[in-house]
C-alpha positions as CSV (number, residue, x, y, z in Angstrom):
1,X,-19.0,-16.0,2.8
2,X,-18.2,-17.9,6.1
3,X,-19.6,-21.1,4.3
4,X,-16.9,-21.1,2.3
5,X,-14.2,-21.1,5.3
6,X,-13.2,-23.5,7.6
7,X,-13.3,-20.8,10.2
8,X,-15.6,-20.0,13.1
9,X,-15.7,-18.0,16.5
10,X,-13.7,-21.2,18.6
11,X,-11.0,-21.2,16.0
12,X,-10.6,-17.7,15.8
13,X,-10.4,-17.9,20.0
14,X,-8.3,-20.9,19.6
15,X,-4.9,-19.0,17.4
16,X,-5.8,-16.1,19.0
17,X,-5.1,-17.4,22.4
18,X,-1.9,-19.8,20.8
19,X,-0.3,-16.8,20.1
20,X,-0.6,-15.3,23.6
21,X,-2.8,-12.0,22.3
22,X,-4.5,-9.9,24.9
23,X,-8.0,-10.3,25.3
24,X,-8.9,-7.2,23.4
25,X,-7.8,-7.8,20.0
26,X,-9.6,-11.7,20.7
27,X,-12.8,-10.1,21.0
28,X,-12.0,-7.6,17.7
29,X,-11.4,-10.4,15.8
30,X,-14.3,-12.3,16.8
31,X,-16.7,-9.3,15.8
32,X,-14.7,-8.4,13.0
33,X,-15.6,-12.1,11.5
34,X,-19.2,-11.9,12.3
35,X,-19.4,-8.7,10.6
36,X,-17.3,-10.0,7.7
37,X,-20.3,-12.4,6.4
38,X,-22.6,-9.3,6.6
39,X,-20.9,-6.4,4.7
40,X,-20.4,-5.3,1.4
41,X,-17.4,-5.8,-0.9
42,X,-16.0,-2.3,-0.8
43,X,-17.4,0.0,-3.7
44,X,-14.9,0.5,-6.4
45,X,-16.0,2.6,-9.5
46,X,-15.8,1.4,-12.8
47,X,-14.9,-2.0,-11.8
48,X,-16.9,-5.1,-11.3
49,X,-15.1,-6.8,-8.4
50,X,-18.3,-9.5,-7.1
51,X,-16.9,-12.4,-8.8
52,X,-12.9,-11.9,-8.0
53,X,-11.7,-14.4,-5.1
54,X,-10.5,-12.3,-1.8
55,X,-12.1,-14.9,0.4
56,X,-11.9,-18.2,0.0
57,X,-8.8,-20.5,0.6
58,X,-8.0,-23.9,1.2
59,X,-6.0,-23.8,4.3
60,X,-5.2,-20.8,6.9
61,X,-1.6,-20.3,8.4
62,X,-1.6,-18.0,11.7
63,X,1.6,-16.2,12.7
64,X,4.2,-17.8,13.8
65,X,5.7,-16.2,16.8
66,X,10.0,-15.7,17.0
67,X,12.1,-14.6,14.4
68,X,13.8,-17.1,12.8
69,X,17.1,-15.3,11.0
70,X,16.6,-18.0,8.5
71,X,18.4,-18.0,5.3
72,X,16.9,-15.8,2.8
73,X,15.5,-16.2,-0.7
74,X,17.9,-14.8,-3.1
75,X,14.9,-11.9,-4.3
76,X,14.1,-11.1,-0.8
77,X,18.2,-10.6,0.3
78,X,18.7,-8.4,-3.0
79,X,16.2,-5.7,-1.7
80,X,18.0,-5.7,1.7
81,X,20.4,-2.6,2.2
82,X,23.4,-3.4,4.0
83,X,23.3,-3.0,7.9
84,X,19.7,-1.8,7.2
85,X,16.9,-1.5,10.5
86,X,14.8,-4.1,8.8
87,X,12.2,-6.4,9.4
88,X,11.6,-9.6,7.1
89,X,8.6,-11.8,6.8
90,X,8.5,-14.8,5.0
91,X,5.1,-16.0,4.7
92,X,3.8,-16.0,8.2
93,X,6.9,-16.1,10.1
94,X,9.8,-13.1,10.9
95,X,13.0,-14.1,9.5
96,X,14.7,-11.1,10.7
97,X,14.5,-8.0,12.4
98,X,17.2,-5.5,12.9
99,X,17.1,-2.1,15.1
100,X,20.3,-0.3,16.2
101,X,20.7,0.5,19.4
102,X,20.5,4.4,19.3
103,X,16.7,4.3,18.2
104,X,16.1,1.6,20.9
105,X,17.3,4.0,23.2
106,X,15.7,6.4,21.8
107,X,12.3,4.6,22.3
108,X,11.2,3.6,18.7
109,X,9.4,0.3,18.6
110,X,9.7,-1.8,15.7
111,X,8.7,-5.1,15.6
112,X,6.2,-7.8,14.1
113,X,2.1,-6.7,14.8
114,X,1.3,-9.9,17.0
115,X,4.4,-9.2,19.3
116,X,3.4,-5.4,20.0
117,X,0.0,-6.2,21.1
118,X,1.1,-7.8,23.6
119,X,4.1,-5.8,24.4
120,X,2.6,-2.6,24.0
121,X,-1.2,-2.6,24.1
122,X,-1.9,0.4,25.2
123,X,-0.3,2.2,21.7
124,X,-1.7,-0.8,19.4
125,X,-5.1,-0.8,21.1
126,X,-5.3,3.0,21.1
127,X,-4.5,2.9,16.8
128,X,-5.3,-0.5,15.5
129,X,-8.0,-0.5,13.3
130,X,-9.8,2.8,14.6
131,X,-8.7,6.0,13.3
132,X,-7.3,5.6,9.7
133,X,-9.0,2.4,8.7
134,X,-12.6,1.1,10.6
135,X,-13.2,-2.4,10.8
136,X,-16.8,-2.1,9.2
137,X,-16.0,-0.2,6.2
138,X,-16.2,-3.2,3.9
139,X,-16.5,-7.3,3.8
140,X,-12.2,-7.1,3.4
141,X,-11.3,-4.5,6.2
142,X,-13.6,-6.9,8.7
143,X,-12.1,-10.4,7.0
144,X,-8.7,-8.1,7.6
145,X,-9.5,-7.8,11.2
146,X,-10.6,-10.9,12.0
147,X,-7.4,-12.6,10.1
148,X,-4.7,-10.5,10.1
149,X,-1.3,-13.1,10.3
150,X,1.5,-10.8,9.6
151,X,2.9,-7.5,9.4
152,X,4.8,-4.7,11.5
153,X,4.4,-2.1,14.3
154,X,6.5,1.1,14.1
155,X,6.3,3.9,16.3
156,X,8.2,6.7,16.2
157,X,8.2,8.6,20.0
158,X,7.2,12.9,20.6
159,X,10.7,14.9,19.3
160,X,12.4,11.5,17.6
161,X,13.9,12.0,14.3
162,X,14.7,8.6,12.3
163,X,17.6,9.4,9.5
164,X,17.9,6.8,8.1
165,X,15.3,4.8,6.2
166,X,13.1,1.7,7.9
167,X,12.5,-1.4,5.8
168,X,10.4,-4.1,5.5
169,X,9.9,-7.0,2.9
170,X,7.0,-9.3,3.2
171,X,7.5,-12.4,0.5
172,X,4.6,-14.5,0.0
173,X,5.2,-18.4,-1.0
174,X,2.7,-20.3,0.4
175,X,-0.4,-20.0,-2.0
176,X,-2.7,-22.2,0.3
177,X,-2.9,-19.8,2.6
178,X,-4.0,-16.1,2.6
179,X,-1.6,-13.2,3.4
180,X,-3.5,-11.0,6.2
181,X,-0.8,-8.3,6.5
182,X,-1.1,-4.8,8.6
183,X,1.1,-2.3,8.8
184,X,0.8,0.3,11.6
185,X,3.2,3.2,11.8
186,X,2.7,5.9,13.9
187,X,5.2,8.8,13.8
188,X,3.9,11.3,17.6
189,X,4.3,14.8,17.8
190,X,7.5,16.3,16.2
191,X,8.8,13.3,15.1
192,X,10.4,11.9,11.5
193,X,10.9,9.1,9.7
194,X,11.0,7.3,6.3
195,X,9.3,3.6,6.1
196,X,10.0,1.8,3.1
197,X,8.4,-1.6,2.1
198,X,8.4,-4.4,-0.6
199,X,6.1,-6.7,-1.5
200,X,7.3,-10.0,-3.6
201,X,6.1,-13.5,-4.5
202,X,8.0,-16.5,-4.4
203,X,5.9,-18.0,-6.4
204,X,4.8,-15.8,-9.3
205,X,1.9,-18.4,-10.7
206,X,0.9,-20.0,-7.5
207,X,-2.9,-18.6,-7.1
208,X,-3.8,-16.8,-3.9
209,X,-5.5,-14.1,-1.9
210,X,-3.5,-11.3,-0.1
211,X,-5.4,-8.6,2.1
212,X,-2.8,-5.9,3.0
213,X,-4.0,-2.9,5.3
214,X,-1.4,0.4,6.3
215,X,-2.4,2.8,8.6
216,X,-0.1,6.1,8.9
217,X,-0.8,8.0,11.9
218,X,0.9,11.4,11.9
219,X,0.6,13.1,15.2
220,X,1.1,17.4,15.1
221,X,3.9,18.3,13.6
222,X,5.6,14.9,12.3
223,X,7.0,14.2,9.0
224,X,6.6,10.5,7.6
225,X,7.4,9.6,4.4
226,X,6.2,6.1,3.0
227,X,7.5,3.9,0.3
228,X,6.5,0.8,-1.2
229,X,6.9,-1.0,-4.1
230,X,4.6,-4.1,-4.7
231,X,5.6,-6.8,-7.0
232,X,3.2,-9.7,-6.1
233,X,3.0,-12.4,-9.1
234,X,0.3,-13.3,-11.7
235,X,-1.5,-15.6,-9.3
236,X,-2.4,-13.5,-6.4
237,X,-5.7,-12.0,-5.9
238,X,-4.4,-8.7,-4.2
239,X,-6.8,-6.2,-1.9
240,X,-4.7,-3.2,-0.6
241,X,-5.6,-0.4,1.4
242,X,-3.4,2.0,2.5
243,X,-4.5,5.1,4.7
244,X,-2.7,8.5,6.1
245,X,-4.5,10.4,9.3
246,X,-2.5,13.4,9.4
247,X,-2.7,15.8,12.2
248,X,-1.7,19.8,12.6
249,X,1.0,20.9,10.6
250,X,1.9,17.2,9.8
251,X,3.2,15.8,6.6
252,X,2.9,12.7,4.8
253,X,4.3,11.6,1.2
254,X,3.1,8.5,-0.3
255,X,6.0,7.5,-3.0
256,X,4.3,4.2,-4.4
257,X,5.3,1.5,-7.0
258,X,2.3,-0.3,-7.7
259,X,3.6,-3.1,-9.9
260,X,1.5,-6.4,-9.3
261,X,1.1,-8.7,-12.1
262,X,-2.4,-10.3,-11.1
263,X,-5.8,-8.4,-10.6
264,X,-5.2,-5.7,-7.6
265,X,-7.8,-3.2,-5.9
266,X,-5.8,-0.8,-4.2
267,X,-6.9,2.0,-2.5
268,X,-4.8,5.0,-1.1
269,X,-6.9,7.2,1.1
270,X,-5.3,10.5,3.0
271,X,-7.2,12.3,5.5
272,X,-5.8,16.0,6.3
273,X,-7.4,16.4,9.6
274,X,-5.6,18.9,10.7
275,X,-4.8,22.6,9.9
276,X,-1.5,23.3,7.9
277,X,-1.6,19.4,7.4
278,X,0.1,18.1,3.9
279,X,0.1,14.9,1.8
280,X,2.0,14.2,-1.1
281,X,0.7,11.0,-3.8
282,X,3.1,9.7,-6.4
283,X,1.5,6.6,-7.9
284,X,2.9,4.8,-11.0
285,X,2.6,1.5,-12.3
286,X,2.9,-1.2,-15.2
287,X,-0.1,-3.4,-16.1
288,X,0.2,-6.7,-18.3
289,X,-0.9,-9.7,-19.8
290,X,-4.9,-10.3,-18.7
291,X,-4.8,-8.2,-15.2
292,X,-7.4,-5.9,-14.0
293,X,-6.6,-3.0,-11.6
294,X,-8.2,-0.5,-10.0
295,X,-6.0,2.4,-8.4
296,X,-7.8,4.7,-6.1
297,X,-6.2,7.7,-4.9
298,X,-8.3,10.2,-2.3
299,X,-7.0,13.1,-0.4
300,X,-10.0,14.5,1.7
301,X,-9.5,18.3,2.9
302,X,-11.0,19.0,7.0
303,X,-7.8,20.8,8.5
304,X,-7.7,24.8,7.1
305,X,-5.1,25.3,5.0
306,X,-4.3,21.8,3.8
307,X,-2.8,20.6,0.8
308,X,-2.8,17.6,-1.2
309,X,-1.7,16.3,-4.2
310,X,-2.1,13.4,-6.7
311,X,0.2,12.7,-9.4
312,X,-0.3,9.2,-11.1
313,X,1.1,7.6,-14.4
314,X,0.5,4.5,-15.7
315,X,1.6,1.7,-18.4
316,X,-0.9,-0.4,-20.0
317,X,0.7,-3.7,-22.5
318,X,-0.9,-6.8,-23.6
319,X,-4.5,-6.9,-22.4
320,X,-4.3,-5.4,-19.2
321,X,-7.0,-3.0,-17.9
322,X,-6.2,0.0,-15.2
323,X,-8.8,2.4,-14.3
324,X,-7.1,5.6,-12.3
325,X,-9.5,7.6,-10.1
326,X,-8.4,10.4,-8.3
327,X,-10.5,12.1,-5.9
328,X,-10.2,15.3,-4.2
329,X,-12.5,16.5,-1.7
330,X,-12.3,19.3,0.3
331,X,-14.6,19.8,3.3
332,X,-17.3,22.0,4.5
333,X,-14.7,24.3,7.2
334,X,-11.6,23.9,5.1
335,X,-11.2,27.2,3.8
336,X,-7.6,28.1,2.2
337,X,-7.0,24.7,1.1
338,X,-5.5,23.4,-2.2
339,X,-6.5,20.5,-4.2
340,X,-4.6,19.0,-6.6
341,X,-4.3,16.2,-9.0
342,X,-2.6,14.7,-12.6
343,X,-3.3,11.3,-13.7
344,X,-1.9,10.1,-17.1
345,X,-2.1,6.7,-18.9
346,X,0.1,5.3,-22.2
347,X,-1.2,1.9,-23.7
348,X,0.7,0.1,-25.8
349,X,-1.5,-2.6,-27.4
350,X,-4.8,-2.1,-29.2
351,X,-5.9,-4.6,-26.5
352,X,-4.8,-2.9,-23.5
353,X,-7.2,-0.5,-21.4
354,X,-6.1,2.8,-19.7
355,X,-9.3,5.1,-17.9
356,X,-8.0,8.2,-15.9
357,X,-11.0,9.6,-13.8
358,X,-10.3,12.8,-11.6
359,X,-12.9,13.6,-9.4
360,X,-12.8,17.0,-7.7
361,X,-15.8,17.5,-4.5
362,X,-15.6,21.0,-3.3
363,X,-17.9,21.6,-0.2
364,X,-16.3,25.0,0.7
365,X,-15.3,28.8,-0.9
366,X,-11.9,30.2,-0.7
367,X,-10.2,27.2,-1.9
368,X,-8.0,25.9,-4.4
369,X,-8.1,23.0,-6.8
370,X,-7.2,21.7,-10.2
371,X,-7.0,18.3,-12.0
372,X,-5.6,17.2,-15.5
373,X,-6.0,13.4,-17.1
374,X,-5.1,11.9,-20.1
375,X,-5.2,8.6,-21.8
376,X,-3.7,7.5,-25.5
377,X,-1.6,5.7,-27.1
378,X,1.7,5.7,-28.2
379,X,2.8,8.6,-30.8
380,X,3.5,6.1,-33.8
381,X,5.7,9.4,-34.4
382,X,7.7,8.6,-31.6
383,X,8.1,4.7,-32.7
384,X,8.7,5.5,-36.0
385,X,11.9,8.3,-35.3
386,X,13.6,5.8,-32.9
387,X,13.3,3.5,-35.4
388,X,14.6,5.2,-38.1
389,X,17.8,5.4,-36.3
390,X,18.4,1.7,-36.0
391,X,16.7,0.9,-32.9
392,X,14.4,-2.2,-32.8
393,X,10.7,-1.6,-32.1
394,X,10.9,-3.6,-28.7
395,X,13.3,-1.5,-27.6
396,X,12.5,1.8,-29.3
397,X,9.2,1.4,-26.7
398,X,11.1,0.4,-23.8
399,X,12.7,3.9,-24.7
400,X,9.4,5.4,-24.6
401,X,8.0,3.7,-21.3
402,X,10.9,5.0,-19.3
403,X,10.6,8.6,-20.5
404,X,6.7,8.3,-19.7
405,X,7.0,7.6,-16.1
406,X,10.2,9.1,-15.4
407,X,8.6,12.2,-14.4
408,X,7.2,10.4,-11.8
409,X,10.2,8.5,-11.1
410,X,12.1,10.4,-10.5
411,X,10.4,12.3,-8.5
412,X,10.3,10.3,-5.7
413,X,11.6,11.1,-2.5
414,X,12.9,8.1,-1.5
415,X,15.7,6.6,-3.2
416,X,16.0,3.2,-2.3
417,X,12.8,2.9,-3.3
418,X,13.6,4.9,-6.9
419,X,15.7,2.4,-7.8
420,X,13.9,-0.5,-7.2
421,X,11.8,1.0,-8.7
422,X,13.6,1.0,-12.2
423,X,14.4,-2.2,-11.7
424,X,10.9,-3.7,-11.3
425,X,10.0,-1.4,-14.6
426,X,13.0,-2.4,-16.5
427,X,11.9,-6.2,-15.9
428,X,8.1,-6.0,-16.9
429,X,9.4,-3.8,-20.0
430,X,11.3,-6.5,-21.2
């Protein structure tokens, strides 16, 4: 791999120490790289990922330090609630970041991932890259570490409930170079919060790689629930990982919109480590024209009494190919806990591909667990009835798109995030 980058140890050092960072997360990124040209691409079932690009580009931006409050494109500004706690990233650069004063007070930190490493090292160093997602899992999470050039750090203090929800947008324009974007959110003991975040393309054809790592730490007793909806163009090579560590009597919901246009891994991982410990997985997306997903969704059981859930729907047109697999495991000491899952696919062309696979691993008695999958096609039925009463074929499956994943929809419990949503759907039905 590494002979296909202009990169090496000195000029890892060399942005590394432009940027200020502390002489910790130098050194990470340094091993991180060295590793990177020795592991494996991540395994991913049923897909053949060797020859997809997630490495190679042609020029490499590093963070650029200050927010900028820069005018913004008009499909970044329209996801923007008004007087929102937000943080925008164009590219490589924050254009704006907004906290009020009564969670500052209140000791929440939200700000861009290069700035808290150095303002707060001891919280980053302590979570980055060592409890919900290791560096040497894969090739991608050690390229991730050694390249990271974006994203946010959230953190949510013991006994701090956050009403209203955090936002983030990260639009990617500059094809050249690759997106390295983390996310690290940790909610401490007794605490709240929402997180909601948005992925766009300014450029929907421009080809390019983006490498997009979330870790959710939930501390005993804290509530987080996390939204996103990704809407990255036809161009972009996409890797995503997103991963909960849940402690004791903690809770997180995962209310995703998974809605890239170009060929996406993404991976969703949730580990219930502690007892009484909860997570919640609503997945749905839209595949089209020639792209290839693979969606994996995994709640592994070690807490007693933990509960998880999966509940997945997806849309296959054109010739686009999605392969669901959802994967429940429960541990060996994880007595009294409940497994479920639901994943359900609709294609709409002949030449469209939809595979659901639940996976259920059951290392201990006196549990719980249950899956259902299905995969078909539209119920010419259907078609034909809407039809009969005057509406046109295009929209008389528009009609039957919406009514397939509203259940999901609908369900989600975050509603900014609902009705972007919609809109995202509405546009790739049409």
């Amino acid at each position: 791999m590494t002979e296909n980058l202009a990169v090496k140890d000195d000029f890892i050092r060399a942005f590394s120490g432009d940027l200020g960072e502390p002489g910790w997360l130098t050194e990470l990124r340094i091993n991180a790289w060295q590793q990177a040209s020795e592991l494996a691409l991540p395994f991913v079932d049923k897909t053949k990922i060797d020859r997809w690009n997630f490495t190679k580009f042609e020029a490499f931006a590093a963070f650029q330090a200050g927010v900028t409050n820069e005018e913004l494109p008009e499909s970044v500004q329209t996801l923007i609630s008004e007087d929102a706690n937000v943080y925008v990233q164009i590219d490589n650069r924050p254009a704006r970041l907004h906290l009020n004063k009564e969670l500052l007070d209140a000791g929440v930190i939200f700000t861009d991932i290069i700035t808290a490493a150095k303002d707060h090292p001891e919280l980053v160093q302590k979570y980055f890259m060592t409890e919900a997602v290791k560096v040497d899992e894969s090739r991608l999470t050690a390229f991730h570490t050694a390249l990271v050039n974006g994203g946010l750090f959230l953190y949510v203090p013991k006994n701090v409930e956050v009403k209203e929800p955090i936002q983030a947008v990260f639009a990617h324009g500059n094809a050249a170079s690759p997106l390295v974007n983390h996310v690290l959110l940790v909610a401490d003991d007794n605490s709240a919060v929402t997180y909601v975040e948005n992925y766009v393309t300014l450029d929907a054809e421009n080809k390019g790689i983006v490498n997009i790592v979330a870790e959710v730490i939930a501390e005993n007793n804290a509530q987080v629930k996390f939204g996103a909806v990704d809407n990255l163009g036809s161009g972009a090579t996409t890797y995503v990982s997103r991963r909960g560590h849940v402690g004791n009597d903690s809770r997180v919901e995962w209310a995703l919109g998974l809605m890239n246009d170009g060929d996406t891994i993404n991976e969703n991982t949730t580990n219930l480590m502690g007892n009484g410990s909860v997570s919640d997985v609503k997945t749905v997306t839209v595949g089209r024209g020639k792209q290839t997903q693979n969606i994996t969704t995994r709640v592994t059981h070690y807490g007693l009494a933990s509960l998880g859930t999966i509940l997945s729907h997806g849309v296959m047109k054109d010739s686009a190919t999605t392969i669901f697999n959802g994967i429940g495991h429960i541990k060996h000491g994880a007595s009294k806990s409940d497994a479920q899952q639901e994943s359900r696919v609709l294609m709409l062309s002949p030449k469209a591909r939809g595979d659901a696979n639940p996976i259920l691993l059951i290392d201990e008695n006196d549990v719980v667990a249950g899956h259902a999958a299905s995969v078909g096609r539209v119920d010419p039925l259907q078609l034909f009835y809407l039809m009969s009463r005057g509406i046109s074929k295009q929209e008389a499956e528009r009609l039957v798109i919406h009514g397939f994943l509203d259940p999901v929809v609908r369900q989600l419990p975050i509603e900014s995030v609902k009705l972007q949503l919609k809109e995202v759907i509405e546009g790739k039905v049409r």
